[in-house]
SERO-4910 file (N, C-alpha, C, O; in steps of 0.05 Angstrom, whole numbers):
BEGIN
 pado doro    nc1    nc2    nc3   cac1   cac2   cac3    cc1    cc2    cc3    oc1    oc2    oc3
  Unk    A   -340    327   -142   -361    305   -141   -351    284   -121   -328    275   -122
  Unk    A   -366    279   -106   -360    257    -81   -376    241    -71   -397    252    -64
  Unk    A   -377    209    -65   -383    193    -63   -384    177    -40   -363    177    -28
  Unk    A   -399    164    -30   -390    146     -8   -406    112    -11   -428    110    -23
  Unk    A   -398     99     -5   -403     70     -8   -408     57     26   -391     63     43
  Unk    A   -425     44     32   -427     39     57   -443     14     64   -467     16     61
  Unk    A   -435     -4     71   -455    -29     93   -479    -29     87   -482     -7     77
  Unk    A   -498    -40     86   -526    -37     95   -526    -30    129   -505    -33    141
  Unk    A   -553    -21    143   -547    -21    167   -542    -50    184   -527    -53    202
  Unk    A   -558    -67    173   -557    -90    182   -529   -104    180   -518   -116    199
  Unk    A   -518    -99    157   -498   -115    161   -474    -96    174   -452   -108    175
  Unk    A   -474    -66    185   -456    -58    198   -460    -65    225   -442    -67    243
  Unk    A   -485    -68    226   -488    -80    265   -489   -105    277   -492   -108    302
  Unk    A   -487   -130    252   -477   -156    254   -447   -160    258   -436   -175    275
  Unk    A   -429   -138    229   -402   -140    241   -395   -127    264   -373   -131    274
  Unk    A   -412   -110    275   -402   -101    301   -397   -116    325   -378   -117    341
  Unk    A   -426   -130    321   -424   -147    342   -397   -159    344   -378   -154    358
  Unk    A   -404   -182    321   -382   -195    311   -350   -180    330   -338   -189    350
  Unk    A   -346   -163    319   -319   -158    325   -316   -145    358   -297   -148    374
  Unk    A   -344   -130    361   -343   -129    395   -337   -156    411   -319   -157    427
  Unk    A   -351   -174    406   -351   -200    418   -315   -213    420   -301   -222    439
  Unk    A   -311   -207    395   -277   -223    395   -265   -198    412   -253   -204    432
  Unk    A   -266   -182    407   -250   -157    431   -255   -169    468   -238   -172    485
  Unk    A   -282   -173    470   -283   -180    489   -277   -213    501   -280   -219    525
  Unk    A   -271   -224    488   -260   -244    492   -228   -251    495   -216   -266    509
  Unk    A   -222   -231    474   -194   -232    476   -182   -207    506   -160   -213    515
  Unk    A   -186   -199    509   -186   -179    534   -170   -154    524   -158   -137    538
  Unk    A   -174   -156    491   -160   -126    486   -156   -125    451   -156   -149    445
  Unk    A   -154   -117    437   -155   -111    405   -114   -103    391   -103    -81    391
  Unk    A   -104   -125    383    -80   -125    380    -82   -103    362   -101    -93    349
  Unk    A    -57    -96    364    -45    -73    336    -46    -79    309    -55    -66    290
  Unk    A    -34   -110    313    -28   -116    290    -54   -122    269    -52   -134    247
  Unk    A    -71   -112    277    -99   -122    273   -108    -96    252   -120    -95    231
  Unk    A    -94    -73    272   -108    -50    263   -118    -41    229   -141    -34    223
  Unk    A    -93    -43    210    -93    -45    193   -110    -53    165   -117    -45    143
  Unk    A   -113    -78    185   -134   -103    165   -161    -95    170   -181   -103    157
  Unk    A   -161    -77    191   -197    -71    189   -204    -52    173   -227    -43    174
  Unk    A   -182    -42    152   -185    -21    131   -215    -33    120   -234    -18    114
  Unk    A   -215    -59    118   -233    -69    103   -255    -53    105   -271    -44     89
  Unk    A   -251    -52    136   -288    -54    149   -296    -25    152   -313    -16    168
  Unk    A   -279     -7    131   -285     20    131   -292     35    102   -278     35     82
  Unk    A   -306     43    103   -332     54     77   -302     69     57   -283     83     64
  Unk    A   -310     60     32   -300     74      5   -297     97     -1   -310    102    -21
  Unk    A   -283    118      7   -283    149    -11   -273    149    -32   -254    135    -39
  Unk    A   -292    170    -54   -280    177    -75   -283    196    -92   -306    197   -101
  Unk    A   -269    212   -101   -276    238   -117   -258    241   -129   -236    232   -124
  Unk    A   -270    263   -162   -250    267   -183   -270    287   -194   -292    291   -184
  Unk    A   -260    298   -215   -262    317   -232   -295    304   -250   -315    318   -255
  Unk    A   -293    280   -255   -320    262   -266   -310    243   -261   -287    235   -259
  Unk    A   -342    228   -258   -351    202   -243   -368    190   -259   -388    201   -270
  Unk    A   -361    166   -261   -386    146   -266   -382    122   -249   -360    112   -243
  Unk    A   -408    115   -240   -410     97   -228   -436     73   -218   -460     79   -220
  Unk    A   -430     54   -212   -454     36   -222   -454     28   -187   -436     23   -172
  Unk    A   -476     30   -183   -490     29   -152   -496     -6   -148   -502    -18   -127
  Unk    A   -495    -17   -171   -511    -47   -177   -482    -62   -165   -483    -76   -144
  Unk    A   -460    -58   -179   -431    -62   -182   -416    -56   -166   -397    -71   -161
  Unk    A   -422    -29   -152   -408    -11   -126   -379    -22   -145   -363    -40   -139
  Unk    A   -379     -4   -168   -353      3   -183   -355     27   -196   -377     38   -198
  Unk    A   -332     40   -206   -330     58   -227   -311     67   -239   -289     55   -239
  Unk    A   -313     89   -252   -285    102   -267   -283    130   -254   -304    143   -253
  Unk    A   -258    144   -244   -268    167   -242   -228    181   -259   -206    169   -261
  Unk    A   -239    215   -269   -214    228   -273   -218    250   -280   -236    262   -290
  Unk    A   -189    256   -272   -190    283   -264   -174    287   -232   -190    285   -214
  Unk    A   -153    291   -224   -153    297   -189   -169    272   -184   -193    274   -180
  Unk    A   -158    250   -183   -176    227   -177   -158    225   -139   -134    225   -135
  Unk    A   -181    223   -120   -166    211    -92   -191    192    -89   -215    196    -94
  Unk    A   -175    166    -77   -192    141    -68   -174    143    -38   -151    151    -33
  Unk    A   -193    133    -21   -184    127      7   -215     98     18   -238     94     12
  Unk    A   -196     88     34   -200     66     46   -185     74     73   -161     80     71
  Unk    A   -197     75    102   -187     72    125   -161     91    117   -160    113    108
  Unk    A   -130     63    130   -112     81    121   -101     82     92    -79     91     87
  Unk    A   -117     72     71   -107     66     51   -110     95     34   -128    108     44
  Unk    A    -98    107     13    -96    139     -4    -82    129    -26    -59    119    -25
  Unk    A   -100    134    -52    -85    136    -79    -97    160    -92   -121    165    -94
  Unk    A    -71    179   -105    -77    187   -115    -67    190   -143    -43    186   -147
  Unk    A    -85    199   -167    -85    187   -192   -100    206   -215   -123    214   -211
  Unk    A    -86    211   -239   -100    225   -264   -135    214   -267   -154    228   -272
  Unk    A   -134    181   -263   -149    168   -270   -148    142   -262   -127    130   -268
  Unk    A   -170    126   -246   -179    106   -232   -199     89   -243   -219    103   -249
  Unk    A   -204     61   -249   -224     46   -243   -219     26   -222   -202      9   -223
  Unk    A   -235     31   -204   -246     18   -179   -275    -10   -181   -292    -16   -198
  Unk    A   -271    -16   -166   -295    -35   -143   -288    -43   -123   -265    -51   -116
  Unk    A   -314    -41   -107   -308    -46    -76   -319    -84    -80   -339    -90    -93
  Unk    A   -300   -107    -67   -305   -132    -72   -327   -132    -55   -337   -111    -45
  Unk    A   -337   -165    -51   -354   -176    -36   -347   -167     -8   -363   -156      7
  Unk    A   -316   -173      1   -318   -178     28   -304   -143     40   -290   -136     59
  Unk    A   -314   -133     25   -319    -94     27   -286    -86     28   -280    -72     48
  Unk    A   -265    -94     10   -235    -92      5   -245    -79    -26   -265    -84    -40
  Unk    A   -219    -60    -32   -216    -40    -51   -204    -45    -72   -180    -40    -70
  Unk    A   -214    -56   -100   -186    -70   -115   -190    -43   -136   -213    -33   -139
  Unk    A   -168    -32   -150   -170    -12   -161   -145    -11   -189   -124    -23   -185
  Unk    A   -150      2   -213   -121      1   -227   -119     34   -227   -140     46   -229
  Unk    A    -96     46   -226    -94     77   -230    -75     83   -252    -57     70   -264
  Unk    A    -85    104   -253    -55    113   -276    -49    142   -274    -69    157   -274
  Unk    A    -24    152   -273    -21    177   -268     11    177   -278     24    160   -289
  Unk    A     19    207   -267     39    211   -275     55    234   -253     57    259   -253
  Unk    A     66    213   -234     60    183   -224     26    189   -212     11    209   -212
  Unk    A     23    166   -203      8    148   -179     24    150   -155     48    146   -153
  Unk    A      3    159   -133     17    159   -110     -8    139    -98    -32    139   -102
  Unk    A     13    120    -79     -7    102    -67     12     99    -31     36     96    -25
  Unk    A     -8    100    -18      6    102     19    -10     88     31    -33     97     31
  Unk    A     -6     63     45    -12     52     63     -5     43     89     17     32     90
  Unk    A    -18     43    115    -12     39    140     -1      5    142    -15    -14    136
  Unk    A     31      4    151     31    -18    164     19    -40    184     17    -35    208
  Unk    A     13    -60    175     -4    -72    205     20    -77    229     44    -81    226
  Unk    A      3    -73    256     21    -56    281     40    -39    279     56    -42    297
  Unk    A     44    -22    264     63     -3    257     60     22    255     50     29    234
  Unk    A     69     48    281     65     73    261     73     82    237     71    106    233
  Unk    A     85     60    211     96     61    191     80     62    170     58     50    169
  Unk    A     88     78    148     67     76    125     80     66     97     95     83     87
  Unk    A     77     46     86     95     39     64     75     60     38     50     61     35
  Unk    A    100     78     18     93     90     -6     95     82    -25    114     65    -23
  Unk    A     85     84    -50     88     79    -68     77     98    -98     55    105   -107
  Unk    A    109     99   -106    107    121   -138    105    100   -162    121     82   -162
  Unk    A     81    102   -187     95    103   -201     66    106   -227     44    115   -221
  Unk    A     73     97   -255     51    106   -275     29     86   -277      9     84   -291
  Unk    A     36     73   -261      6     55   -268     11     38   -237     34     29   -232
  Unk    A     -7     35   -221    -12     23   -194    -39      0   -201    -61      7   -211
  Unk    A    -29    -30   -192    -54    -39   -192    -49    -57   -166    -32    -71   -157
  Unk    A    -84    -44   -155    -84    -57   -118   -105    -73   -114   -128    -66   -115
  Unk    A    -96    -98   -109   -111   -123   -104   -120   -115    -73   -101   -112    -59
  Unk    A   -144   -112    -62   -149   -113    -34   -154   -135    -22   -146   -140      1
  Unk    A   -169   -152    -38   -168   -183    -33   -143   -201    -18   -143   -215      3
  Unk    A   -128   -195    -31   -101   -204    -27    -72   -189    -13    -50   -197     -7
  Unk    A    -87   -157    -14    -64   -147      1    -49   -134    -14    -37   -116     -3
  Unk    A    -45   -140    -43    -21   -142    -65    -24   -115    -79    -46   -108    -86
  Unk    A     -5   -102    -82     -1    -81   -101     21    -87   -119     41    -99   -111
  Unk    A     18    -78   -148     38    -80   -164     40    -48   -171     20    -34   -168
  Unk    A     67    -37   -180     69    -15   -193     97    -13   -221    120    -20   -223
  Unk    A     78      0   -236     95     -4   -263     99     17   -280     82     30   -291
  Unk    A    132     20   -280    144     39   -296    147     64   -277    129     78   -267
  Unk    A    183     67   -275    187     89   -257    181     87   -232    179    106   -217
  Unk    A    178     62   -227    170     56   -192    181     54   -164    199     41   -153
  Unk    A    169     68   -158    188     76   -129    175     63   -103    160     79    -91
  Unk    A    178     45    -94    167     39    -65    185     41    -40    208     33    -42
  Unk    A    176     54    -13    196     66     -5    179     68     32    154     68     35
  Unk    A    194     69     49    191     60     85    210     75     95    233     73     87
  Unk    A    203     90    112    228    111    127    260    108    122    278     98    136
  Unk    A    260    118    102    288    112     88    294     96     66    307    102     45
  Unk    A    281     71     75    291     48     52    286     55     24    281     80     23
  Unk    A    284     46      5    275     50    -22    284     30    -42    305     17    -42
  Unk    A    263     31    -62    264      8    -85    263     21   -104    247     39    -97
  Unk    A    272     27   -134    271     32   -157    270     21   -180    291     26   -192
  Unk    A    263     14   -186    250      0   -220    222      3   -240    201     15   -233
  Unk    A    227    -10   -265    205     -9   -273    178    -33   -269    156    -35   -280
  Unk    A    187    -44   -253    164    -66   -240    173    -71   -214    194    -82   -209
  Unk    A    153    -61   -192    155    -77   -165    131    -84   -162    113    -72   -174
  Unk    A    127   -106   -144    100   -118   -125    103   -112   -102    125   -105    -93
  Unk    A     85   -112    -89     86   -121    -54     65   -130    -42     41   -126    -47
  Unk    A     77   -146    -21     42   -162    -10     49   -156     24     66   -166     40
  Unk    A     32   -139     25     26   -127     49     21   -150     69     29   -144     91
  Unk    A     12   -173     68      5   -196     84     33   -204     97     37   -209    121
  Unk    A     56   -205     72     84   -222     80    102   -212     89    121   -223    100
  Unk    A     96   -177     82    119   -155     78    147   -162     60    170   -155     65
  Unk    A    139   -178     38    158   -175     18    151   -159     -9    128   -153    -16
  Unk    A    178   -152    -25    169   -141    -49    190   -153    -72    214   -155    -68
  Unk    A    181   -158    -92    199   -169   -119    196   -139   -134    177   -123   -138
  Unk    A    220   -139   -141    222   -110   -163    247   -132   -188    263   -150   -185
  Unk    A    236   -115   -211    246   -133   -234    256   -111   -249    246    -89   -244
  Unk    A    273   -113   -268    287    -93   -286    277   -102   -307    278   -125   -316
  Unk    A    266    -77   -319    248    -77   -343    253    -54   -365    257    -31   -356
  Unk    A    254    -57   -386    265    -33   -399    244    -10   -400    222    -18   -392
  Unk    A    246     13   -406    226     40   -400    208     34   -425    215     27   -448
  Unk    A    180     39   -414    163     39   -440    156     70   -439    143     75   -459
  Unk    A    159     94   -422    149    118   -424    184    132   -423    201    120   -411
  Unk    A    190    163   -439    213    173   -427    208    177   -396    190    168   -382
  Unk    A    236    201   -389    232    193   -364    225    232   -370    232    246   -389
  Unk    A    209    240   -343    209    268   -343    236    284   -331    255    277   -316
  Unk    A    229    310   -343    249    332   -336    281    311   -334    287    290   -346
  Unk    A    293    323   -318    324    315   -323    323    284   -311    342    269   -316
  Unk    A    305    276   -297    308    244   -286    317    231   -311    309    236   -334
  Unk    A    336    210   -303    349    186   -317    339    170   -320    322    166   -303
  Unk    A    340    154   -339    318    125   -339    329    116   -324    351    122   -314
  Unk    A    310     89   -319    322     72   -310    333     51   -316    353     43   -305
  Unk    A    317     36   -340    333     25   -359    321     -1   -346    305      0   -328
  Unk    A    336    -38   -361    330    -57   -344    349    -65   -318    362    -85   -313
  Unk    A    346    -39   -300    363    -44   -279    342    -40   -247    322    -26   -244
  Unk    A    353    -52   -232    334    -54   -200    355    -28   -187    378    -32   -195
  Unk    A    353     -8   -172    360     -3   -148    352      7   -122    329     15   -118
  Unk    A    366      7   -106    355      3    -81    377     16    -60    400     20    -68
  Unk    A    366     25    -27    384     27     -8    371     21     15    348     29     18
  Unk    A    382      4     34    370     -8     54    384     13     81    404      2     90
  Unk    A    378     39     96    379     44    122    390     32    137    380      9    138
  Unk    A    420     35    162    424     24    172    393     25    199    378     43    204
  Unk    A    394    -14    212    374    -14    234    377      4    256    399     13    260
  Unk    A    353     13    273    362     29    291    373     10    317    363    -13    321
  Unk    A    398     23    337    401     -2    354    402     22    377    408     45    373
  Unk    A    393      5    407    387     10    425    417     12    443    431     -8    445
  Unk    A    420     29    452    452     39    467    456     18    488    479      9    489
  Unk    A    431      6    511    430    -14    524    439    -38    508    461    -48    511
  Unk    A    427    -44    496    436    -78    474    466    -69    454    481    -84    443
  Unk    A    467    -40    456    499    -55    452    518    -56    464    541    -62    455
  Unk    A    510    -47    497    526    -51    507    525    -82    527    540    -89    546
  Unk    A    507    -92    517    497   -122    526    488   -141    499    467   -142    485
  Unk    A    509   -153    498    508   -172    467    486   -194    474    475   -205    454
  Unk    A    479   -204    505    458   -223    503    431   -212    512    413   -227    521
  Unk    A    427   -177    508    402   -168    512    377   -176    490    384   -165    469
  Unk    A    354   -188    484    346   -189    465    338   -161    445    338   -138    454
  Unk    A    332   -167    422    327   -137    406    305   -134    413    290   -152    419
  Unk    A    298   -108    415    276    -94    425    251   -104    402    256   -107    378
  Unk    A    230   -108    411    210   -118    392    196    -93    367    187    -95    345
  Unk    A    201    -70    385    191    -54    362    207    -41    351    201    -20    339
  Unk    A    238    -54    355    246    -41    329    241    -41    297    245    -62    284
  Unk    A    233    -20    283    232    -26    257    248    -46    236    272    -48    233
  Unk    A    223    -64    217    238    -76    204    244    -74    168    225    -76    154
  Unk    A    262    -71    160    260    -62    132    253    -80    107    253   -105    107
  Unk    A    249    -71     96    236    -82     75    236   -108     65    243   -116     87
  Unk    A    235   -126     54    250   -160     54    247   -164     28    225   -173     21
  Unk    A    265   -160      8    268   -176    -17    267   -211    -15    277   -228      1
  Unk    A    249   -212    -42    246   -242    -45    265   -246    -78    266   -267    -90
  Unk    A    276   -227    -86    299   -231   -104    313   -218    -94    307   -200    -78
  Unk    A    344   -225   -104    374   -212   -101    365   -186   -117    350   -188   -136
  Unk    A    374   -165   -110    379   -134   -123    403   -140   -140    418   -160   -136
  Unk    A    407   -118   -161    416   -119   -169    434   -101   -165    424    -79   -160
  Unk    A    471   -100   -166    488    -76   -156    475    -46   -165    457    -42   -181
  Unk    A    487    -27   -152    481     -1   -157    503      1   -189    526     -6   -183
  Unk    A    501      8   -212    513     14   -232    539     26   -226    535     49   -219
  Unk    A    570     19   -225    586     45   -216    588     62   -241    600     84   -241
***
């Protein structure tokens, strides 16, 4: 069963304008931009069963539940969704896990995220994920039973929380503990061999805790 959610015509050829106009003014459409126009791209959604309210442009769906937004993909046992006013995706999932992947803004990077219950603010950017949670960027990674992240700041708070579900097959709990491993940066053979070259702008940047982690357990 599959669904689509979409603009009126009118109002897709007002924001067009709209956004043609600022392209042409600015003499080109930044990268960093790219991302944020997830907005301005129509709702998919399908599962096993659907309900849904056309009045509301919300619903429940489960079963093989996948939601996509632009570059946004969750997938989930079970979803309730609505698409807001300003056409952003706020959604709670629950699975076992929740897989949730989103495109960095200017970045060929995609930040992931595991865990049993995902809830994504589009409004705001914000995802929380809880219990068994894994958020994770070419290499880096976060582990606990509560992280956030706000895609706007590129930070994430992860908190140590004790397990409210066991853990499957031979995985370990986690217990009320945070961990984590941060990738060494990549560095450019020119800049180190020149200490006053500046860093290259697109080098990747990793993840940014807004709390101290907590040690790895020895």
């Amino acid at each position: 069963m599959q669904f689509i959610f979409t603009q009126a015509a009118g109002t897709r050829l007002r924001r067009a304008l709209l956004i043609a106009t600022a392209v042409l003014a600015a003499g080109f459409a930044t990268a960093a931009l790219a991302e944020k126009a997830d907005r301005d791209k129509p709702i998919f959604f399908n599962g096993d069963t659907a309900g849904a309210d056309f009045g509301t442009k919300g619903g429940e769906l489960v079963g093989n539940v996948v939601v996509t937004q632009g570059t946004l993909t969750i997938h989930a046992d079970r979803i309730v969704f609505h698409q807001n006013p300003d056409n952003t995706l706020s959604a709670t999932a629950y699975g076992n896990p929740v897989s949730f992947r989103e495109k960095r803004d200017g970045s060929d990077e995609f930040n992931e995220g595991y865990a049993q219950r995902v809830v994504y603010d589009g409004r705001k950017r914000f995802v929380e994920l809880f219990d068994r949670a894994l958020l994770k960027r070419t290499g880096d990674e976060i582990r606990s039973n509560y992280i956030s992240y706000n895609a706007e700041t590129d930070v994430f708070k992860a908190e140590g929380r004790p397990d409210t579900t066991p853990p499957r097959g031979n995985d370990a709990p986690l217990g009320p503990r945070v961990r984590g491993v941060f990738q060494p940066q990549a560095k450019d053979s020119k800049e180190s061999k020149d200490t006053k070259s500046s860093p290259s702008p697109n080098a990747p940047l990793p993840l940014k805790p807004d709390a101290k982690l907590n040690e790895q357990p020895k």
